[in-house]
VEXDREN-2710 file (C-alpha; in Angstrom, 1 decimal):
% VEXDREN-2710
k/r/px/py/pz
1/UNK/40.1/56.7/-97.9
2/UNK/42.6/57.0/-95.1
3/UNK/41.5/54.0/-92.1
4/UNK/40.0/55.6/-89.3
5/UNK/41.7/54.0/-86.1
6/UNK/38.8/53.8/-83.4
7/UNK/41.1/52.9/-80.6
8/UNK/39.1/51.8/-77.7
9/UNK/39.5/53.6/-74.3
10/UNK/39.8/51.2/-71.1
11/UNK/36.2/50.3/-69.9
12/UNK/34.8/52.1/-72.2
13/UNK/32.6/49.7/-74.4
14/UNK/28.7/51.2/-73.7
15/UNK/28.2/52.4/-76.8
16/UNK/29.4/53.5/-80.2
17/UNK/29.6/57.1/-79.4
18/UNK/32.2/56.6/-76.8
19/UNK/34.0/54.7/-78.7
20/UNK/34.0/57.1/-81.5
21/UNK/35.1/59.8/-78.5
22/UNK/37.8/57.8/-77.1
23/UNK/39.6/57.4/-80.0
24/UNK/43.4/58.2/-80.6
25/UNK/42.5/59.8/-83.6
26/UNK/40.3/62.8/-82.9
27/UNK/40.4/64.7/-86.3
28/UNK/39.4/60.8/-88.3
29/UNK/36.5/60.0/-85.1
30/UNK/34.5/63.3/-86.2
31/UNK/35.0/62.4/-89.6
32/UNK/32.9/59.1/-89.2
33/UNK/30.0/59.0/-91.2
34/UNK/26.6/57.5/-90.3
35/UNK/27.6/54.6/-92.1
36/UNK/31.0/53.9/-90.7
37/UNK/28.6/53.7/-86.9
38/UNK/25.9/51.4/-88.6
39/UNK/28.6/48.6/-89.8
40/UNK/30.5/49.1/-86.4
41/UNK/27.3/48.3/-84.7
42/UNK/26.8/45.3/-86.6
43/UNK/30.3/44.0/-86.1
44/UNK/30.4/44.9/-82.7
45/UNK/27.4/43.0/-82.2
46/UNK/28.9/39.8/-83.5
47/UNK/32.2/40.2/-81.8
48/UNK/29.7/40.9/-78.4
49/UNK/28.6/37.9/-79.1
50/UNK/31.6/35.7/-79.7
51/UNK/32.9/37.4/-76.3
52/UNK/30.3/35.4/-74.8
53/UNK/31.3/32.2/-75.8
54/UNK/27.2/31.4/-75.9
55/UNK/26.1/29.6/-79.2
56/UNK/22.9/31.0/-79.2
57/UNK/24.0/34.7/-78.5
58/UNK/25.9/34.2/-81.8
59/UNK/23.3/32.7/-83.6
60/UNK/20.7/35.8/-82.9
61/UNK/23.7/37.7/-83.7
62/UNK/23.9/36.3/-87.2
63/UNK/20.4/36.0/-87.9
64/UNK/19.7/40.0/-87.4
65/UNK/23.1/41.1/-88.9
66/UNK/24.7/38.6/-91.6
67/UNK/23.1/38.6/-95.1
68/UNK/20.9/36.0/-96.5
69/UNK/23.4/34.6/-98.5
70/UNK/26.5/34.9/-95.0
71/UNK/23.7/33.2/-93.1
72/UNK/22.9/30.2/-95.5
73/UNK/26.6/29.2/-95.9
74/UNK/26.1/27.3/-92.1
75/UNK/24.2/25.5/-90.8
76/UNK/23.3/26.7/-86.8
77/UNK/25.5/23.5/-85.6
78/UNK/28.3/24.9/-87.3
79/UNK/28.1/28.2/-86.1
80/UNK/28.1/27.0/-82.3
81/UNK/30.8/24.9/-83.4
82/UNK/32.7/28.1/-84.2
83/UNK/32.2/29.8/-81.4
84/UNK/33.4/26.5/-79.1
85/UNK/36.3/26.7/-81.4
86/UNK/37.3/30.5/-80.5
87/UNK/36.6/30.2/-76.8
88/UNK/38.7/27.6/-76.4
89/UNK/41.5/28.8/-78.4
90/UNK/40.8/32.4/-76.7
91/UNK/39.5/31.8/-73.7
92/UNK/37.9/34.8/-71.9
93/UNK/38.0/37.9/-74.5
94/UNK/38.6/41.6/-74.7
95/UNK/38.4/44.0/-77.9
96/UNK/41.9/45.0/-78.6
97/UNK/41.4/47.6/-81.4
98/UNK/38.0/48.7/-84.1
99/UNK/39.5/50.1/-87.5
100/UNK/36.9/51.1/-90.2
101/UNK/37.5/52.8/-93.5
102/UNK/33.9/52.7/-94.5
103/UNK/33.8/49.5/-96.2
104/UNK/35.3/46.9/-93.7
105/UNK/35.4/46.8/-90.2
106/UNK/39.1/45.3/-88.7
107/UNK/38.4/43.9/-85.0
108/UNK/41.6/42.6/-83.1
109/UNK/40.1/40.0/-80.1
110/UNK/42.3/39.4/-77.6
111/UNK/42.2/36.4/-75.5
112/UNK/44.2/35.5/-72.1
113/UNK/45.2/32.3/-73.8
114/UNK/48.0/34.7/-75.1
115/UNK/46.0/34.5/-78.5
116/UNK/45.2/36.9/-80.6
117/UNK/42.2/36.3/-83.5
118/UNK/41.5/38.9/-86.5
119/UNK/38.1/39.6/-88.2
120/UNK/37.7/41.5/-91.2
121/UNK/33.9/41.9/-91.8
122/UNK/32.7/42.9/-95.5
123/UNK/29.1/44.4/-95.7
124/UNK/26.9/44.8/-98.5
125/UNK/26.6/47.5/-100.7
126/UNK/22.5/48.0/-99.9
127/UNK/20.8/50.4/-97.4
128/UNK/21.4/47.7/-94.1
129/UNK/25.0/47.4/-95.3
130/UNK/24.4/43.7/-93.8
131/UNK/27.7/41.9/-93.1
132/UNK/28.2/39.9/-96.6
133/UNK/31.7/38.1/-95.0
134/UNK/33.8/37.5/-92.1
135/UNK/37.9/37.0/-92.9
136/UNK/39.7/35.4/-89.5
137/UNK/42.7/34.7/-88.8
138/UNK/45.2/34.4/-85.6
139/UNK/48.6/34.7/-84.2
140/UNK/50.0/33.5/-81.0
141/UNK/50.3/37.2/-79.5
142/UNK/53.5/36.7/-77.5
143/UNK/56.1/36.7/-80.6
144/UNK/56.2/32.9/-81.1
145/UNK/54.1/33.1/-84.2
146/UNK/52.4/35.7/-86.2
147/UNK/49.4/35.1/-88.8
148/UNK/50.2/35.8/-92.8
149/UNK/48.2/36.9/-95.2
150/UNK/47.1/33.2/-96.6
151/UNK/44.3/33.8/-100.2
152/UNK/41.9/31.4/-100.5
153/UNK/42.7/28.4/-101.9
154/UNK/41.9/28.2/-105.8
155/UNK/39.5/24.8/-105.3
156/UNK/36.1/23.8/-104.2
157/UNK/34.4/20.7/-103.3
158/UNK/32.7/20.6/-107.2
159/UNK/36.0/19.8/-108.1
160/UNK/37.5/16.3/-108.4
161/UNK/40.7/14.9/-106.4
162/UNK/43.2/15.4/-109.3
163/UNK/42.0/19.0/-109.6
164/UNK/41.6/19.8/-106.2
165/UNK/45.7/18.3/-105.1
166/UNK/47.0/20.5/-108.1
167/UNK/45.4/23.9/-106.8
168/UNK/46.8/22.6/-103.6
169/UNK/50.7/22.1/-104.0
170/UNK/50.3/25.4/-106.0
171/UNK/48.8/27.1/-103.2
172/UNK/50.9/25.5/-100.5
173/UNK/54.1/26.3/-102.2
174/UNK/54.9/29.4/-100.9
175/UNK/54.2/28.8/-97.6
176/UNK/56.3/25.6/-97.7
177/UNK/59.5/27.5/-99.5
178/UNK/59.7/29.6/-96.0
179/UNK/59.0/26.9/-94.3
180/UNK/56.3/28.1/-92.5
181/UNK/54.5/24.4/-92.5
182/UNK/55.7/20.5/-91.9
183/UNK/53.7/18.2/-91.1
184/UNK/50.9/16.3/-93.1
185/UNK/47.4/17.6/-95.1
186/UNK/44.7/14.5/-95.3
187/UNK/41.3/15.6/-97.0
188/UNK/38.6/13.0/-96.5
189/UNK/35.2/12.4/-98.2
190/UNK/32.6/10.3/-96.8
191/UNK/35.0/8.9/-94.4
192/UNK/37.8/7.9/-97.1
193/UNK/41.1/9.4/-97.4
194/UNK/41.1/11.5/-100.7
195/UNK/44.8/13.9/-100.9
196/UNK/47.3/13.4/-98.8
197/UNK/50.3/16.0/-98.6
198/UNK/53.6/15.5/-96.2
199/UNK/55.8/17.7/-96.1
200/UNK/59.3/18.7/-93.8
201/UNK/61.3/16.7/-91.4
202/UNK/60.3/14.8/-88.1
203/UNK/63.4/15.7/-86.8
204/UNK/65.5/18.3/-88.2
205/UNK/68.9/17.5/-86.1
206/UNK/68.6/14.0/-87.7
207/UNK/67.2/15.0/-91.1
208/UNK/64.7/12.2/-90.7
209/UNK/62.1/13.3/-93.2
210/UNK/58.3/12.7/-92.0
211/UNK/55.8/9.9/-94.0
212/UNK/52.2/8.9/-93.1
213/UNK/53.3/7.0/-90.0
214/UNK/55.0/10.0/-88.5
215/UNK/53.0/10.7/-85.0
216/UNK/52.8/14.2/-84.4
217/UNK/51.9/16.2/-80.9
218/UNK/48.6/17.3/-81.6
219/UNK/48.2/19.4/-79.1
220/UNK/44.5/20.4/-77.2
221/UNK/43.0/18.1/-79.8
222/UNK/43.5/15.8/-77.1
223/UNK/40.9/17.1/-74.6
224/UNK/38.7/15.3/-77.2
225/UNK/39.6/11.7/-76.1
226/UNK/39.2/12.8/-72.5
227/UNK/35.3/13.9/-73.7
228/UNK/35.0/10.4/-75.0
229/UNK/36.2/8.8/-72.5
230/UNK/34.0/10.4/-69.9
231/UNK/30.8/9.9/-71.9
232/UNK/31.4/6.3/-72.0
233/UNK/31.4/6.2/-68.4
234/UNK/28.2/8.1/-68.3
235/UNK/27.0/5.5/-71.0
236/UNK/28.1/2.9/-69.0
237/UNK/26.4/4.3/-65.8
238/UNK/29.6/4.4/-63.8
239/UNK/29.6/8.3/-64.0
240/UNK/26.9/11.5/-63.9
241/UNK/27.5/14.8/-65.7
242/UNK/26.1/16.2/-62.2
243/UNK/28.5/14.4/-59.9
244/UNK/31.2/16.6/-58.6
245/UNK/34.6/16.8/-58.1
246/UNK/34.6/15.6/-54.4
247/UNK/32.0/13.1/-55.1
248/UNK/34.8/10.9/-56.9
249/UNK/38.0/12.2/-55.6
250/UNK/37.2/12.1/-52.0
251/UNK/40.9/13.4/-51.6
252/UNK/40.5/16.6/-53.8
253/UNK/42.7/19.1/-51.9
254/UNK/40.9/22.5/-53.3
255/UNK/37.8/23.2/-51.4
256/UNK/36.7/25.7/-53.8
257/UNK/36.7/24.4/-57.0
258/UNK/35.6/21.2/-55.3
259/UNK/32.1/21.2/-55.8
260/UNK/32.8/21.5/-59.4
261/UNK/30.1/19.6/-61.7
262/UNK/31.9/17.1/-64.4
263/UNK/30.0/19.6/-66.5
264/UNK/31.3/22.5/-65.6
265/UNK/34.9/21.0/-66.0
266/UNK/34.0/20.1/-69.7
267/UNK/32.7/23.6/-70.3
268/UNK/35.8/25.5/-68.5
269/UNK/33.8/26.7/-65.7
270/UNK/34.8/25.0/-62.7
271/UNK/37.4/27.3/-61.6
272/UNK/40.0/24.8/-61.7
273/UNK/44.2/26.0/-62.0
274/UNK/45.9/26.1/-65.6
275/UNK/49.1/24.1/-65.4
276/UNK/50.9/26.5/-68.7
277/UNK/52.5/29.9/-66.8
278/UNK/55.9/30.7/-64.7
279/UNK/56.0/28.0/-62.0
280/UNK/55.3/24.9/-64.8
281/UNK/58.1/26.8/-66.6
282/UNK/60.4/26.4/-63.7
283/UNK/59.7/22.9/-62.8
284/UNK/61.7/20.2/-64.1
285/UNK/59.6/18.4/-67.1
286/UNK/60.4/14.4/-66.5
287/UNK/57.9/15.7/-63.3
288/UNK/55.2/15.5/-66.2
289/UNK/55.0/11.9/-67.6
290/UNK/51.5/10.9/-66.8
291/UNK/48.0/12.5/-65.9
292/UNK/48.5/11.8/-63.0
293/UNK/51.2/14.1/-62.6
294/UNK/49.4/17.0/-63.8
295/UNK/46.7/16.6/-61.3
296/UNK/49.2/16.6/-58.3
297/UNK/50.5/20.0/-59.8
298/UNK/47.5/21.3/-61.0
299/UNK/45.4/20.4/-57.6
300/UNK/47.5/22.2/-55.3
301/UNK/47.1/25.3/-57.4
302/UNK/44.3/28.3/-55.9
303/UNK/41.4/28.2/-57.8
304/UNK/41.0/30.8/-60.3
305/UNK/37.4/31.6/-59.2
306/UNK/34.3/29.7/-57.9
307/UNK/32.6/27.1/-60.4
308/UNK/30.0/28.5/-62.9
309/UNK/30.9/32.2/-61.8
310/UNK/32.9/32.2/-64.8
311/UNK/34.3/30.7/-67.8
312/UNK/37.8/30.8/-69.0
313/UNK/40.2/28.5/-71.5
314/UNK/41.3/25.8/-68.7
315/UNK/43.7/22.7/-68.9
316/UNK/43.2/21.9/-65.8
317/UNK/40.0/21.0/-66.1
318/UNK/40.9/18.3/-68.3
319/UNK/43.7/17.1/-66.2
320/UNK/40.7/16.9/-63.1
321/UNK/38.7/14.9/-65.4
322/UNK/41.7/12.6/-66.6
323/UNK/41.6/12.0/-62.5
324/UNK/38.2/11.4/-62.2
325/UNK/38.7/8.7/-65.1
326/UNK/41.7/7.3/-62.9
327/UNK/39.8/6.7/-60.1
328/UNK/36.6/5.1/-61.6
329/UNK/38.3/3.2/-63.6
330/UNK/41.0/2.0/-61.0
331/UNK/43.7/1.7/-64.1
332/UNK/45.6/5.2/-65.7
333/UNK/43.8/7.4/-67.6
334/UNK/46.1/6.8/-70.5
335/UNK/45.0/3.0/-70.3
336/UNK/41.6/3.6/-70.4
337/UNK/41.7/5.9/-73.3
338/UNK/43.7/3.3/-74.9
339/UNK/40.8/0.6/-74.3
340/UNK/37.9/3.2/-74.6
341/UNK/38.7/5.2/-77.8
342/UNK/41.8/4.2/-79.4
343/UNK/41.5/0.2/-79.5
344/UNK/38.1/0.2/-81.1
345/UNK/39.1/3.3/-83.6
346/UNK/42.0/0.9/-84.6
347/UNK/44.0/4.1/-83.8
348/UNK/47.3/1.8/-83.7
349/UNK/49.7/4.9/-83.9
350/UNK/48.1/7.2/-81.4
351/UNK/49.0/7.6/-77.5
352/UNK/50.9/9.4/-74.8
353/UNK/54.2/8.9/-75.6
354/UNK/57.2/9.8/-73.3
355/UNK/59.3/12.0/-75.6
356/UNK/62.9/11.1/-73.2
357/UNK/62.0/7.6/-74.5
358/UNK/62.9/6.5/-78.1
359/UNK/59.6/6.0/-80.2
360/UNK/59.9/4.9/-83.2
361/UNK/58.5/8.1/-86.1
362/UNK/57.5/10.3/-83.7
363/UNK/57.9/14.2/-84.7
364/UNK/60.0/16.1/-82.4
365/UNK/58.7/19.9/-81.8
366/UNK/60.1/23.2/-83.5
367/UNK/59.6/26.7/-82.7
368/UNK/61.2/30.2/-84.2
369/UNK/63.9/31.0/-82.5
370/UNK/63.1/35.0/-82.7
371/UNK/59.7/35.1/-84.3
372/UNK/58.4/35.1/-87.7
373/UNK/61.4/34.3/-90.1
374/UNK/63.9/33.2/-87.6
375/UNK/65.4/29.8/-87.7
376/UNK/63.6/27.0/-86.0
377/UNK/65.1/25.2/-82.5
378/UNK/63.9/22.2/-80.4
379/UNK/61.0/23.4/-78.2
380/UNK/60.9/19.4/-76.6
381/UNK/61.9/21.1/-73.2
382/UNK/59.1/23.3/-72.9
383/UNK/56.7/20.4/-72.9
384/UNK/56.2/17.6/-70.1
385/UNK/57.9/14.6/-71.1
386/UNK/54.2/12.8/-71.5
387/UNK/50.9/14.5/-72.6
388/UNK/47.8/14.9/-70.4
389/UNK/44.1/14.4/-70.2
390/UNK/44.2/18.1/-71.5
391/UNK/46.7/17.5/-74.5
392/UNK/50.0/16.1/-76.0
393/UNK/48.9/13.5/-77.1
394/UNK/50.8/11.8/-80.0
395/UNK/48.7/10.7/-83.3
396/UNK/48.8/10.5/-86.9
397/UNK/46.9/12.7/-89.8
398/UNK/45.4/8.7/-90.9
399/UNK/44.5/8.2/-86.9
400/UNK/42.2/10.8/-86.6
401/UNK/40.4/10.1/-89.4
402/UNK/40.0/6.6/-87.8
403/UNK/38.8/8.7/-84.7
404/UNK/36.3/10.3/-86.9
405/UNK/34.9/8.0/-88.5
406/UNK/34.5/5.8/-85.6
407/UNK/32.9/8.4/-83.5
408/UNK/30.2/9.3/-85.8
409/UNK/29.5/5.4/-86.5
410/UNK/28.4/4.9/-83.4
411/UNK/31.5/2.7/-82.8
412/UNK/33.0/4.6/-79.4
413/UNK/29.4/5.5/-78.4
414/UNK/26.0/4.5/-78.3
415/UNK/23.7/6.6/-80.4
416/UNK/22.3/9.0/-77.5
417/UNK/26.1/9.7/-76.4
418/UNK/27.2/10.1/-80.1
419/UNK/24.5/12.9/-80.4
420/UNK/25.9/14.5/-77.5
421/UNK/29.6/14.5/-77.9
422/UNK/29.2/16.2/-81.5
423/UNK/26.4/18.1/-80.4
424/UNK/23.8/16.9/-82.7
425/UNK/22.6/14.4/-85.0
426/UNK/20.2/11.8/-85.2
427/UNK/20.6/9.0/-82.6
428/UNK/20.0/5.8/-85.3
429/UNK/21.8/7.5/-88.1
430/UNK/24.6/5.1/-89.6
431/UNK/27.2/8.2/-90.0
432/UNK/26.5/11.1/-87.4
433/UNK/27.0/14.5/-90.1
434/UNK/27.4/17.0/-87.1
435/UNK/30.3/19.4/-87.8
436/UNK/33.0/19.2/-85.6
437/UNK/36.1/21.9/-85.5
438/UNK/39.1/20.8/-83.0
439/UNK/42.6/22.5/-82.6
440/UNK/45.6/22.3/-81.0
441/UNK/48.6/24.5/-80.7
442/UNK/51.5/25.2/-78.3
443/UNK/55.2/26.1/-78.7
444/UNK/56.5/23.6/-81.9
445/UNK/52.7/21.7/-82.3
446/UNK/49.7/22.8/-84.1
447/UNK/47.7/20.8/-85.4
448/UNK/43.2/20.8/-86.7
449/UNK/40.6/18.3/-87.4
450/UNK/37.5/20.2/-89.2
451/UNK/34.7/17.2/-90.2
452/UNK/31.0/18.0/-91.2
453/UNK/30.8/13.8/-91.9
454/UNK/31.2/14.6/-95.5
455/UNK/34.4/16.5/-95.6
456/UNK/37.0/15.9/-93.1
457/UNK/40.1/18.4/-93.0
458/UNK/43.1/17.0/-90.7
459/UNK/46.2/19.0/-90.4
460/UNK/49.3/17.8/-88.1
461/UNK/52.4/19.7/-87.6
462/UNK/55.5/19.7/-85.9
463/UNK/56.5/24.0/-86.1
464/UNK/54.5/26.7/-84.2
465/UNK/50.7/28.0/-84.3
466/UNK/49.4/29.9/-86.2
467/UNK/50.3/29.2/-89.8
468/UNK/49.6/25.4/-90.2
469/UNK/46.2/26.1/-88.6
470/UNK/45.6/29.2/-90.6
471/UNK/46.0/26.5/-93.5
472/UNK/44.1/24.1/-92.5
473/UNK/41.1/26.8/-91.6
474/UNK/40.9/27.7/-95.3
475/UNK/41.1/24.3/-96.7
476/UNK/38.3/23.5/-94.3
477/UNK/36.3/26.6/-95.7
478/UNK/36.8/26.5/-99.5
479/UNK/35.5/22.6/-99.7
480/UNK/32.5/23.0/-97.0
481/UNK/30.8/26.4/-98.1
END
C-alpha cells in the first residue's frame, strides 16, 4: 500500500482530523481508514508526551497505549530515563512530519538542538491495534551527520562473552569498512569489563591508531560530573537545590535569569544563554580554556526566557552551575571535580584537557567534510580549547565504567544523594541498579554510557553523531530487554 504522507499544517495540531485535512496529499488523506486514525492517535499520544519532556506524561502514555508485552520490557525508571535522554538531546520539540501506511506510523521530532529523532511505531494485529514496538533513531539535522539503517544486533544477554563479541565484529563490520565509527565499545556486567572493541585512529594526520588509554571528548556526558559535584555540596551542606543564582554569585550580571533555582539550572529551566550559535562561532577559541570562561561569555548573554516559564536543551546552565561550584568552593571547578568525582573513582585518565597543549593519547576530533560519505577533517577549531561544566570533557571507555561503578557504590555519594542523582534506588543498597542513559555529541565527538547496574554499555568516539550513538543505542537494547 502506497504511504500516506500526513504532512502537518503550521499550528495545526488539535486534532487528527485536521491533520488528516492539512495534508499535502489530498487524494491519500480521504483514503485513510478508521484504522490508519486509531494508530495515529496512539502514536501521537506518545510523541505528545515525549514533547513534554515530563516522565510521568510518558508513563500514562505508555500504560494506556503500549501492549502488555511493549510495557513490561521497562521498568517506569527506565522509561523517565528515556525521556531525560530525548529532551536533552532535543531540547524543546516540534512534529516535523506523520506518515502511515496502515501498519506503522513514521513520526520525524524535531528539536532546536538542530536534532532530529525518528520513531517507527509497530501496533498489534488485534482490535486496539496497541503499539507492540517503537524503532528510534537520529541524525544531526544540519548535514553534519545523518542516521543509517543499523539491524539489531544478532546477540542477547542469554548469551555468553565469546558469543556475544563474535555477533558483534560481525555486526560492526560494515559500519567500520565505511568508517562510519572509531572509537572504543566496553560492555560491562555487574560492574566488570566483559568485550572490549577499539577501533580507528586517535589522530588521522599522525596515523596514531587509538588503544584503551586513548581519552576521547565525550561530549554532554560531562554535565554528569557537574550533577555530582553539586550534590556533594548539597551533601556536604555547603549548597541548597533552592538557593539561587544571585544567592551565590552576588556578581551575576543578568537580572532575569538571576533568580534562577540551582534546580531549575539542572532541569534546563532557568532561562540561562546557550554558548553553541554564530557569536561563539566567531570568537576566537583559546578564549575558552576553563569554566570560567564560559560563564563570562555565557553571563553577558539575554536570557532566553524567565526561569521555570519554560524548558529548553541549555549549556549554559551547566556553565552557571560550574560557577556556582567555583565560588563555594573558592578553587576551579575543574579542581573540584577532580577531588570530588574523579580522585575517588580512580578516574586517572579523565579531565579537561587543553587541546593547543600536547596530552599524551588524547583523540583529536573528526567531522565529514560534506555529509554522509564525505572524507573526514579536523573539527579541533570548532571546539574551545578546554571543555566546560557543560561538556568536553576528556575520558576513557575504562573511566566511565570506574564513574559508574563508583557512583552506584555509594563511593561519590552518600546513600540519600546516590538515590537522587540516578533517580532511584534504595539508599543502603551495596550497588544502586537504577538505569541511567547519558550522551554526548557535537561536531567530531559522540560518545554514550547506558548502565541499568547490571549491564553497562559505554561507547567513545572521535567522528560525528549520530552513527556511534545509533550503535551504542542498539547494543544497549538487545542485552537489557
Amino acid at each position: 500500500m502506497k504511504k500516506a504522507a500526513l504532512a502537518l499544517c503550521l499550528g495545526v495540531l488539535a486534532s487528527l482530523a485536521v491533520i488528516a485535512s492539512c495534508s499535502r496529499a489530498p487524494q491519500d488523506a480521504a483514503a485513510a481508514h478508521d484504522g490508519d486514525i486509531a494508530i495515529i492517535a496512539r502514536a501521537r499520544a506518545i510523541i505528545d508526551a515525549l514533547k513534554s519532556a515530563d516522565p510521568a506524561a510518558y508513563e500514562k502514555a505508555a500504560k494506556e497505549n503500549f501492549a502488555a508485552s511493549l510495557y513490561a520490557e521497562r521498568t517506569p525508571d527506565e522509561r523517565a530515563g528515556f525521556v531525560r535522554m530525548i529532551a536533552g538531546d532535543l531540547g524543546r520539540m516540534r512534529i516535523d512530519n506523520v506518515e502511515t501506511d496502515g501498519e506503522t506510523v513514521d513520526v520525524a521530532l524535531a528539536g532546536d538542538t538542530g536534532m532530529i529523532a525518528r520513531f517507527r511505531f509497530e501496533f498489534e494485529d488485534a482490535p486496539e491495534r496497541k503499539i507492540s514496538r517503537i524503532g528510534v533513531s537520529a541524525d544531526a539535522g544540519d548535514g553534519a551527520g545523518a542516521a543509517i539503517d543499523i539491524p539489531p544486533p544478532a546477540f542477547d544477554a542469554s548469551m555468553d562473552a565469546n558469543a556475544i563479541g563474535a555477533a558483534l565484529d560481525e555486526w560492526l563490520a560494515p559500519v567500520i569498512d565505511a568508517d562510519d565509527f572509531a572509537g572504543v565499545i566496553l560492555i560491562a556486567r555487574n560492574g566488570d569489563p566483559l568485550i572490549r572493541r577499539i577501533t580507528g585512529a586517535a589522530d588521522r594526520k599522525s596515523g596514531a591508531q587509538a588503544d584503551a588509554e586513548t581519552a576521547y571528548n565525550i561530549a554532554s556526558i560531562g554535565k554528569i560530573f557537574t550533577k555530582i559535584a553539586i550534590a556533594k555540596l548539597v551533601e556536604d551542606g555547603r549548597l541548597s537545590l533552592d538557593a539561587k543564582i544571585s544567592d551565590v554569585i552576588s556578581d551575576y550580571p543578568n537580572a532575569v535569569t538571576a533568580t534562577a533555582s540551582v534546580r531549575q539550572l539542572l532541569d534546563m529551566e532557568a532561562g540561562v544563554a546557550d554558548f553553541f550559535g554564530p557569536k561563539f562561532e566567531t570568537q576566537a577559541k583559546d578564549r575558552f580554556a576553563s569554566n570560567h570562561a564560559y560563564y563570562d561569555f555565557v553571563s553577558a548573554e539575554p536570557a532566553t526566557f524567565a526561569p521555570g516559564e519554560a524548558r529548553a536543551y541549555c549549556n549554559g546552565c551547566y556553565v552557571v552551575l560550574g560557577e556556582m561550584i567555583e565560588r563555594i568552593a573558592d578553587e576551579p571547578y575543574e579542581a573540584f571535580v577532580q577531588r570530588a568525582v574523579f580522585d575517588p573513582a580512580g578516574m586517572k585518565r579523565s579531565g579537561y584537557f587543553n587541546a593547543r597543549n600536547a596530552h599524551e593519547n588524547v583523540a583529536r576530533l573528526y567531522a565529514r567534510a560534506d555529509g554522509p560519505g564525505s572524507g573526514y577533517i579536523d573539527a579541533q577549531d570548532r571546539h574551545g580549547d578546554a571543555g566546560s561544566a557543560a561538556g568536553g570533557v576528556y575520558s576513557t571507555a575504562d573511566d566511565l565504567l570506574k564513574f559508574d561503578n563508583a557512583l552506584r557504590e555509594g563511593r561519590l555519594l552518600n546513600g540519600a544523594m546516590t538515590v537522587w542523582a540516578l533517580g532511584g534506588g534504595d539508599e543502603d543498597a551495596l550497588r544502586n541498579p537504577s538505569p541511567m542513559g547519558l550522551a554526548g555529541g557535537a561536531d567530531g565527538t559522540n560518545a554514550l554510557l547506558e548502565s541499568n547496574g547490571e549491564w553497562t554499555v559505554i561507547l567513545t568516539a572521535n567522528v560525528s553523531e549520530p552513527v556511534p550513538e545509533q550503535l551504542g543505542l542498539a547494543i544497549a537494547r538487545a542485552l537489557m530487554k
